[in-house]
N, C-alpha and C positions, 0 to 999 in steps of 0.2 A: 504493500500500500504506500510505499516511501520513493520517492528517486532520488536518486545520486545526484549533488550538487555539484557543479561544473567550474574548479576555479578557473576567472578570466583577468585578465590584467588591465586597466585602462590606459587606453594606446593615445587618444586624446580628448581633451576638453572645451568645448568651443561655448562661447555666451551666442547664442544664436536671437533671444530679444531679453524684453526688461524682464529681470530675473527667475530668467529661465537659460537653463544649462544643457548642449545634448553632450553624454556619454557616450563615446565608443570604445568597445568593450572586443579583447580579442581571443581566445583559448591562453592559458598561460606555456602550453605543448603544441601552439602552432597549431593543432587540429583543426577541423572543419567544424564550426557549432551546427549543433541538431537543427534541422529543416525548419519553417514556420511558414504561416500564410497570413496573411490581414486580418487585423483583428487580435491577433496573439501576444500575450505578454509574459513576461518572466517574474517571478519572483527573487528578489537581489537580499542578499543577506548582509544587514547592517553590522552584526553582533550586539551586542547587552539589550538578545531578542527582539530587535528592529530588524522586520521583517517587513518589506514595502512593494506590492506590483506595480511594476510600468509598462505600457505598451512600446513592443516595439514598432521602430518608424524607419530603421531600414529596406533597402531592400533584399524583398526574400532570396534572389537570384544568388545577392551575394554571401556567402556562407561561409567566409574570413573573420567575418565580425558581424555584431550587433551593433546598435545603437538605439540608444534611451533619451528623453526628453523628461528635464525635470524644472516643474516651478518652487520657487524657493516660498515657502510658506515657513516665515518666522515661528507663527503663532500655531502653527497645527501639531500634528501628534510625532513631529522628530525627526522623520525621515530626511526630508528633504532640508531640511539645516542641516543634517549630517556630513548629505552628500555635497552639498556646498561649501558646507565651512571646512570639513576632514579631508577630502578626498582629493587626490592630484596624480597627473596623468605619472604609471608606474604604479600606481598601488592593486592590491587584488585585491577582487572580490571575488565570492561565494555567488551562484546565482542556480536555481531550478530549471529544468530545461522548457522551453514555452507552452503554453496552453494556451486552449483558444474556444473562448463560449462564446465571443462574437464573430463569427463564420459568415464571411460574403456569400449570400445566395445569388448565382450568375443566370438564373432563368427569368427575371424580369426584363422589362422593356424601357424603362424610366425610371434613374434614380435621383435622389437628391440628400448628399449629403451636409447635415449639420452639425461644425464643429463650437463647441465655445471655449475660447483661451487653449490651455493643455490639450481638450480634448481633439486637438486637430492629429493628433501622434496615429491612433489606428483608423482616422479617415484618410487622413494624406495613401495611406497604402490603399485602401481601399478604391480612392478616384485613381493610383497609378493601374491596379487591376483592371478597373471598368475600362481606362484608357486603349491597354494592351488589347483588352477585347473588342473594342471598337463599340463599347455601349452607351446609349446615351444618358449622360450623368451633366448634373450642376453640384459645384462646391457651395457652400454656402459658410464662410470663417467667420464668425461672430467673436469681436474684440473691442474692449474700450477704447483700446488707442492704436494706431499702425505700430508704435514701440512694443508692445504688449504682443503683435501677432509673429506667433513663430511659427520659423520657413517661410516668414512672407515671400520674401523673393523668389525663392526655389517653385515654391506654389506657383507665382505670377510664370516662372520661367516654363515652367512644367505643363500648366493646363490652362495657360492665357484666357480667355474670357469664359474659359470652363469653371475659372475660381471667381467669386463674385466675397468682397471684402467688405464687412458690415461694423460701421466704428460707431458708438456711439454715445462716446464723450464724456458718460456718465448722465446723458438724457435719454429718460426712458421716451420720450417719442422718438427719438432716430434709433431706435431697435427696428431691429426684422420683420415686417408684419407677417408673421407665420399663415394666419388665416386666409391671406388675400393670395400667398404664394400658394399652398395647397391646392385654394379654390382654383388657381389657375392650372391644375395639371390637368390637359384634356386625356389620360389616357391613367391606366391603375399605375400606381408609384408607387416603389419602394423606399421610403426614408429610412436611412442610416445616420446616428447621431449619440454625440458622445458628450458631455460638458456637467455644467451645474445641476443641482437637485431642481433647480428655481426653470431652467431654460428644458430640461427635460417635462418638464409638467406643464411647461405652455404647450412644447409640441405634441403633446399627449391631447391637451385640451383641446386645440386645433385640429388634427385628426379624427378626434371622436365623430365629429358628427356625418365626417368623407368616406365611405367605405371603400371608394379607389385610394384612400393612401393608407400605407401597409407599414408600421414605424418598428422598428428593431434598434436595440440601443445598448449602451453602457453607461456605466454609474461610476460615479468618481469616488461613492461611499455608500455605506448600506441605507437600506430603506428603514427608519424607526417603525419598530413594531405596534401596530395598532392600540391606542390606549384603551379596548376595550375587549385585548386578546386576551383570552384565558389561559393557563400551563397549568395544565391537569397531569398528574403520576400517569405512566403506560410504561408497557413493556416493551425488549425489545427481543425478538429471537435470534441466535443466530444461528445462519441454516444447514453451516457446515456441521455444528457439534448438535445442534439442538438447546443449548445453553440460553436460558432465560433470563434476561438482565431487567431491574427493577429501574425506571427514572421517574425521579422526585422531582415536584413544583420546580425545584431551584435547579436543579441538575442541568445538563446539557447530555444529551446523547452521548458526542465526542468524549466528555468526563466519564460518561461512564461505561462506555467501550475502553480508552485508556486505563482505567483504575483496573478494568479486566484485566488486562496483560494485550490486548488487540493494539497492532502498529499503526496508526492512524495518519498521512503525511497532513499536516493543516499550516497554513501559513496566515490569514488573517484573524482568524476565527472569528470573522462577524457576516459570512454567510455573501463574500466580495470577490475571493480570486476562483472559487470550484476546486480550491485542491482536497477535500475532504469529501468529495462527492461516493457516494457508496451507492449500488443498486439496489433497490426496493422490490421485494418478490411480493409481498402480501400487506393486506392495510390499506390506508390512507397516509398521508404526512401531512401536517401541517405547516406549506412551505413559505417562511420565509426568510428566504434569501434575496440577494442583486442578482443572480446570475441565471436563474433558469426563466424562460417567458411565461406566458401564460397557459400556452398550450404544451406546454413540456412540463408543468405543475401540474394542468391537468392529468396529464398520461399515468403519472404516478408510479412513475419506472425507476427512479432515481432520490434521492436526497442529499443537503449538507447537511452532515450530523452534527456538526457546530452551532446549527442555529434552528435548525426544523425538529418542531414536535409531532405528536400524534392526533387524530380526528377517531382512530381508532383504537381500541383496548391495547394491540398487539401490534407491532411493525416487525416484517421480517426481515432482515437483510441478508445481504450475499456475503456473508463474511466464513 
């Protein structure tokens, strides 16, 4: 249930806009790093248990190196102070090899991708994909300021008036009017979109009521659990031994598969990267997590046992 961490060396550091840093990251053995596709990010090993995913925003072709996009957030939970303030080209890092729950679907006909701030790292691969394919795509980069957008350049250079650059100032009337772009898609669209809790929930709102626009996305943090969720005791089985594990009100799954002796790999534990995902044989879950959609909740095939309870008495798992 664990993978091998991959140490890689940092080969360089570049300030690419206002403080935001990309990483390039190479094998410390010269190897070739493990494959990935759009969408995919790594897990980087800070040490004193900072543990942080980034999307990758290289490209996949090239399989020499990686490369990470990071904004420096003083005030958040450590990571990225870290990487900014510790770290200098020649140091190793510790990193998981990629995953990837945000997966480009290539059988549409119309996409439109929306990034905000950071979140442009798994669309930028995403519109070079579409490109390569010859699909029809708009960028769409939502930034307070041109300082603020990273790869502006490379973007403009890349996908010329495919990337359309939305600044706005800090006034909320020169934002994106989401609902009037929508309404304007004559044909079903796929939306792909990555940013803020705040910019995720307008495109959500705006979509609802289009049934041609089809929105797929990524969260920059997990979803708070409903203030009127209940965590009720259930069990869980597990199907290899038979072995029946009690979880209490407080417990977590993850704790109490751990406390078994069960190797569990988990890196955020709030239900954000899918590294603890286990298969679900029997039951219900009660899933909440960032990482699976709505219709892969429904299917009921899978769970994070770091954050999803029960709906039923018993959940079985594959373990």
């Amino acid at each position: 249930m664990t993978s091998q961490p991959i140490t890689t060396r940092i080969s360089a550091i570049e300030d690419i806009a206002a403080q935001t840093r990309a990483y390039t990251l190479e094998a410390t053995d010269g190897s070739e790093l493990p494959a990935f596709s759009a969408g995919a990010h790594i897990d980087v090993l800070l040490g004193n248990d900072l543990i942080r995913q980034y999307s990758l925003c290289s490209d996949p072709a090239e399989r020499r190196h990686y490369r990470i996009a990071v904004l420096h957030e003083p005030d958040g939970r450590g990571g990225s102070d870290y990487m900014h303030r510790q770290l200098q080209v020649g140091d190793e890092l510790n990193i998981h090899p990629p995953r990837n729950h945000f997966e480009l679907d290539m059988s549409a006909g119309n996409y439109l991708l929306l990034a905000g701030g950071i979140g442009i790292t798994p669309i930028m691969l995403m519109a070079l994909q579409l490109q390569a394919a010859g699909k029809l795509f708009t960028l769409h980069y939502l930034c307070r300021t041109p300082e603020q957008a990273a790869f502006r350049h490379w973007l403009e250079d890349t996908f010329g008036a495919a990337a359309v650059f939305h600044y706005s100032y800090g006034d909320a009337a020169k934002r994106l009017d989401l609902s009037a772009l929508f309404a304007a898609q004559q044909q079903p669209t796929q939306v792909y979109t990555c940013g803020s809790e705040a910019l995720l929930q307008s495109i959500l709102d705006a979509a609802d009521p289009l049934p041609q626009i089809e929105v797929s996305f990524e969260r920059f943090s997990a979803v708070p659990v409903a203030e009127d969720a209940v965590s009720e005791a259930f069990e869980v089985e597990i199907a290899s031994s038979g072995e029946i594990l009690q979880v209490g009100e407080a417990q977590t799954i993850l704790e109490v598969l751990q406390d078994a002796g069960h190797q569990i790999e988990t890196m955020c534990k709030e239900g954000l990267c899918g590294s603890c995902e286990v298969e679900l044989l029997e039951g219900k879950a009660d899933h909440r997590d960032s990482v699976l959609n709505d219709a892969e909740k429904a299917e009921q095939n899978v769970l994070m046992v770091c954050c999803s309870r029960a709906l039923t008495p018993c959940l079985k798992l594959d373990l």
